[in-house]
C-alpha angles and dihedrals in degrees: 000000000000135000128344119305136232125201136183117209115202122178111230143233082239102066092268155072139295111207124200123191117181125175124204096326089321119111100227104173153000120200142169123218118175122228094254121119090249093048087049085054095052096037075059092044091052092046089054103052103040113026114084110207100343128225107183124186111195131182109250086219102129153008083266103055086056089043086057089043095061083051091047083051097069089063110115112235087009120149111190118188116196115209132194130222080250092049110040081054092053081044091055095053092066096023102111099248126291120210104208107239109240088210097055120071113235101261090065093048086055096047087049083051078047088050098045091049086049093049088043088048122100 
């Protein structure tokens, strides 16, 4: 690992979860977890073993997202923003533009969008 890492966390339309981890200005990964207590555990687990220093932006949008939150907390050296709908669009306006990926489903370009406020954020 190098450098600290950056990751955007996006609920999606499946029931889960869209994880982004971004490293200095490089994407590094895109991963699925569902919303099931032994994805959770190994969306921790993940987190964990390859995240140096976390910073994690994830969308206030549900119970759950705060529920994942709480678990996210236990992470040592972990720093976890929440951000609002109102929010993640003030953050867009002075976020350096991001050309959604055609490859990537929505919810993933959201979660890199997640990933980029998390890096600008002190």
């Amino acid at each position: 690992m190098s450098g600290r890492s950056f990751i955007g966390i996006e609920s999606d339309s499946n029931d889960g979860w869209v994880v982004v981890k971004r490293v200095g200005a490089q994407f590094r990964q895109c991963k699925f977890f569902k919303d099931s207590p032994a994805d959770i555990t190994r969306l921790l687990q993940f987190i964990r073993e390859n995240c140096e220093r976390p910073k994690i932006a994830l969308r206030s949008t549900s119970h759950a997202a705060l529920k994942l939150m709480n678990s996210i907390s236990g992470i040592p050296a972990v720093e976890v923003v929440l951000i609002s709908d109102v929010g993640l669009r003030a953050h867009r306006a002075w976020l350096p533009g991001l050309m959604a990926h055609p490859f990537m489903q929505r919810s993933a370009n959201h979660a890199e969008t997640l990933a980029r406020c998390a890096e600008r954020m002190i």
